[in-house]
N, C-alpha and C positions, 0 to 999 in steps of 0.2 A: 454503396453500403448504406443500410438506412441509418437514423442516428446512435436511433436507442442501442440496435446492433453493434455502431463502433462502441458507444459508450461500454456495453459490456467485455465485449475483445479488449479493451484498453485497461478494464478490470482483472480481467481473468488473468492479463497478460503482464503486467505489471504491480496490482498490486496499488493501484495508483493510491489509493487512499489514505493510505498508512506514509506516508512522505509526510511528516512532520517536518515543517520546516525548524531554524536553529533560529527563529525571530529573538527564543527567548537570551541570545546572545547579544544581538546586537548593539547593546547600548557597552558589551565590554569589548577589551584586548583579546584578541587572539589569532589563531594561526592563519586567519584568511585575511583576504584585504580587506581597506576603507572599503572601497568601490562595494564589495560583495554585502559587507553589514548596510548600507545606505541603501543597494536597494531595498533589500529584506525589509529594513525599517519602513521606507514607504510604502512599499506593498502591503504590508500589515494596515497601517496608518487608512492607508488607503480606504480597504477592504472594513473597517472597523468605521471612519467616519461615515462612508456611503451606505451602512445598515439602517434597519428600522423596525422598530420592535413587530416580532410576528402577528401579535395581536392586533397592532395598529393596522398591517397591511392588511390584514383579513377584513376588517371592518370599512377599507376603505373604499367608499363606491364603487373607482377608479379602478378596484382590483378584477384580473379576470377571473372569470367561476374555476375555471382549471389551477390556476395559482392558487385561489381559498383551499381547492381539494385538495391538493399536495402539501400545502402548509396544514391545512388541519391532519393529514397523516401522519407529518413530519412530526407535530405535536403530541400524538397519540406512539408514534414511535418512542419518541423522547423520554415520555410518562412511562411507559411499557421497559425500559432502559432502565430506570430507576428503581420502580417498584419488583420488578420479576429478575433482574440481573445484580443487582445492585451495583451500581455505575454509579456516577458520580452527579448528584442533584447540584449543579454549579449556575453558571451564566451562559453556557455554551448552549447553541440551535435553541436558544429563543429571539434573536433579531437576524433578520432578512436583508444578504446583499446581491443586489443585479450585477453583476461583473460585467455583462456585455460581451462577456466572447465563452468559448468555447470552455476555456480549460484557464484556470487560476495561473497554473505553474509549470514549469518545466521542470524535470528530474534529469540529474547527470550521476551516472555509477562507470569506475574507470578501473581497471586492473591491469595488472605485470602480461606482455605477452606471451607468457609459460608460467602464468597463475591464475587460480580457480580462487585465490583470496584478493577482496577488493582495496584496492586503495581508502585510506581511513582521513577524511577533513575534521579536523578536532576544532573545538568550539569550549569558552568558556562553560558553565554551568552544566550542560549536558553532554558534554565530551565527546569522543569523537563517534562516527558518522560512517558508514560507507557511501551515502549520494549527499549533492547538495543541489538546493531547490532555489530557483528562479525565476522572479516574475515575468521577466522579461526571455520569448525565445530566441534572441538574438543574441542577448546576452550567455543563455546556455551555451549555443551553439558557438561562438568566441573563446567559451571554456574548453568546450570538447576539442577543438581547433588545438588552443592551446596543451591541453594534456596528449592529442594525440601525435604532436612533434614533438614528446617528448618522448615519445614510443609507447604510450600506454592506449590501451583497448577502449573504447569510451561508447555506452549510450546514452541518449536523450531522449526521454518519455515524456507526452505532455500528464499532467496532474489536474485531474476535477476537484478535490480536497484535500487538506492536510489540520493537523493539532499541533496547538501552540503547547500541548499538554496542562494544560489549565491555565497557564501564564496569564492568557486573553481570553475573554467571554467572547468562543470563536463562533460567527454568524452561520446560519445553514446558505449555500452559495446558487446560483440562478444555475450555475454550470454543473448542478446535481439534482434539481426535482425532477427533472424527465428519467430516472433511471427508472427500472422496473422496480414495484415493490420490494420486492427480497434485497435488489442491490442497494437500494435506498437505505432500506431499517441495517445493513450490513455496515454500509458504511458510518451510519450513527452508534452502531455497538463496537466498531472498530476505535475509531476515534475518542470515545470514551473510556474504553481498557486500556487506552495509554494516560490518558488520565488518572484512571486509577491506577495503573504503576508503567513505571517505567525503569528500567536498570541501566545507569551510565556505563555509554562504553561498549555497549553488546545490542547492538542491532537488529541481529538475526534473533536473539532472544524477545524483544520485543514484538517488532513485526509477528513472528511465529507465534505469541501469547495474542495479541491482539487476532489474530488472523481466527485463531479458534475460538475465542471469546463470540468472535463473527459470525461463525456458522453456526455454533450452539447456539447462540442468540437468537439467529433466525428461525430457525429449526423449531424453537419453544413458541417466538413471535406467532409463526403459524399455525400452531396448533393450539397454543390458548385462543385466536380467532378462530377459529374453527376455520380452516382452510385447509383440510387435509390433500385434499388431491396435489394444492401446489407443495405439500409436505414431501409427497413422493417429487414431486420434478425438481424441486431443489434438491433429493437426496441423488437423484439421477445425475443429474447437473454435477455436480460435487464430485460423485464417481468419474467421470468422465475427465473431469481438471483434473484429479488426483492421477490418473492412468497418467497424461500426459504429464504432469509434472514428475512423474515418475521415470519417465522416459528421458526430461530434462535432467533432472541426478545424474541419474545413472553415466549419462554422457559427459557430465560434468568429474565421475568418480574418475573413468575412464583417462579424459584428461590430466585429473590431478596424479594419476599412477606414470601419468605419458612424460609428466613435466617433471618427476621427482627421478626420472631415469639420469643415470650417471653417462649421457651420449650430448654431442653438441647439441646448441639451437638449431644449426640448419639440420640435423637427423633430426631433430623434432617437430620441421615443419610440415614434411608429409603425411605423418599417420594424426596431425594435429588435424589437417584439413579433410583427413577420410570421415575422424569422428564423427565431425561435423555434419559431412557429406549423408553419414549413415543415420543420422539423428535426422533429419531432414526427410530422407525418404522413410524413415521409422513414421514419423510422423504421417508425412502423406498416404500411407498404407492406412493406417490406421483412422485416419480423417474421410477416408474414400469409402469405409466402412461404418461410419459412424459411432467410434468406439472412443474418439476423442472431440471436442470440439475445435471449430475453425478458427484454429491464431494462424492464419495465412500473414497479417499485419505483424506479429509481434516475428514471427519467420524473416519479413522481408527487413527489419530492425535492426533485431537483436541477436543477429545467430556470430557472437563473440564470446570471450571468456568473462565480459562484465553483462553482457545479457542474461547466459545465464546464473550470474551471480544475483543478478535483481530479480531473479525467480527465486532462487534459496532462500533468499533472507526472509523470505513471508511463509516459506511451507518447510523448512528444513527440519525445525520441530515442532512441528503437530503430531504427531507421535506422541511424543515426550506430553504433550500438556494435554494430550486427552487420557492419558492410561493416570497423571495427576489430578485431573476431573474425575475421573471414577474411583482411585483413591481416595478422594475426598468426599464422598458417597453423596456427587453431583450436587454438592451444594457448592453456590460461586463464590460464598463470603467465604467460606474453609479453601475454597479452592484461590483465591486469590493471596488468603495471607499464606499458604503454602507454598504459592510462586513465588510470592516476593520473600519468604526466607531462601531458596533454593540460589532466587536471583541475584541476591546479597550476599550470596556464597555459605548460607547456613547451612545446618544438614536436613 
């Protein structure tokens, strides 16, 4: 698989970007370990002292012509973020970190073996959590060890990016300029509408507000450049996730009717594994035809009850925040302060 390709299957599939880590916890008490807040801190630590102002990198000899391009798009994304979405003008994607590998972080999302709701890691300041993110995949995978002798469902996703939610002037990462345009400017409009709000405690609200902030974002990105053609294959694209994530729910609904049945766990394990079984070849029908895209990788992963929980929490409501976009007669500044009343439980 080529890279750029994993790179977007690892998007489509997960969501990766939207994993905000809980950095902004770790200097307090709370429900996880020493060990967990210490890495976090130096990963952060980390990632923050080995930056370097984007302007500096671009001017520097030393830099290659293809890094200058990306950073200057990065740049042009950024501006475009502020001006036409109104996102948030901060410190964030203006200084440059080489990480050196592949992917920043590891993601871990775990649930009850007859629950479609995820296990919750609570955290000082920004409360709790359905996954929790790791610099280390070693370290993940010791966690998922550990949750799954305790009988809970566990995946580990690797992560290209996440937000500190403004805590930290968070750098644009070596482990995301090669994405394709669209994924690029996507993930900078993502990351930024957590910045601009965020609701303690609800996840899926997030993710799901962010997620559509994404595609509107893009959507506009390209058509004020005048890039129409990719205007259609993005909206094609988008069609295409949405079928399959559609197909994700549903299986997901299906489940959560199967587990609220008043019949033992062992009566629950067979038609639990048909579900599956049927969601699987739903898919592959539908992939042979070209009417969904190829998450063959996120299939060979994630086909648990926390896999497909870490598809919900980013597409569960978009529904909900685009018919609130058009309420708000597509303007983002109306449409923003009218999520975060909703989100804060106004009317």
């Amino acid at each position: 698989m080529k890279r750029q390709e994993k790179y977007r299957l690892v998007l489509n599939s997960q969501k990766l970007i939207g994993f905000f880590a809980v950095i902004v916890a770790v200097f307090s008490s709370g429900c996880q370990s020493l060990s967990y807040y210490t890495q976090a801190a130096a990963g952060q630590a980390g990632l923050m002292w080995n930056s370097r102002p984007i302007v500096e990198v671009i001017d520097d000899p030393a830099t290659s012509p293809h890094l200058k391009d990306r950073l200057l798009l990065l740049s042009d994304i950024r501006a475009f973020a502020e001006s036409d979405l109104s996102l948030p003008a901060n410190g964030s994607y203006q200084r440059y970190t080489d990480i050196g590998r592949e992917f920043v972080l590891w993601s871990l999302v775990a649930a009850e073996e007859f629950s479609v709701t995820p296990e919750l890691f609570c955290f000082p300041i920004v409360g709790c959590m359905s996954y929790l993110g790791f610099f280390e995949e070693e370290s993940a995978r010791d966690e998922a060890a550990r949750l799954r002798a305790k009988g809970l469902e566990v995946v580990v996703g690797p992560v290209a990016a996440y937000s500190t939610l403004g805590w930290f002037s968070d750098p644009i990462l070596s482990s995301v300029l090669d994405f394709p345009d669209t994924e690029l400017a996507g993930l900078i409009f993502h990351e930024l509408a957590h910045e601009r709000l965020f609701i303690k405690n609800d996840s899926t609200f997030n993710e799901s507000f962010a997620s559509f902030v994404e595609r509107e974002g893009v959507a506009k990105w390209l058509r004020e450049h005048g890039r129409e053609v990719e205007v259609k294959q993005y909206a094609k694209r988008l069609t295409k996730r949405d079928q399959l994530i559609d197909l994700i729910q549903n299986a997901r609904e299906e489940l959560k009717i199967l587990y609220a049945k008043p019949i033992s766990n062992n009566q629950k394990r067979l038609p639990k594994r048909y579900i599956f079984d049927d969601l699987k070849k739903s898919y592959q029908l539908l992939r042979d035809v070209g009417k969904v895209p190829n998450w063959d990788y996120w299939f060979k992963q994630n086909l648990n009850n926390a896999g497909l929980i870490s598809v919900g929490t980013y597409f569960d409501q978009l529904g909900f925040f685009e018919k609130l976009f058009i309420d708000s007669g597509r303007d983002f500044d109306r449409f923003y302060k009218n999520a975060e009343i909703i989100g804060e439980g106004g009317e």
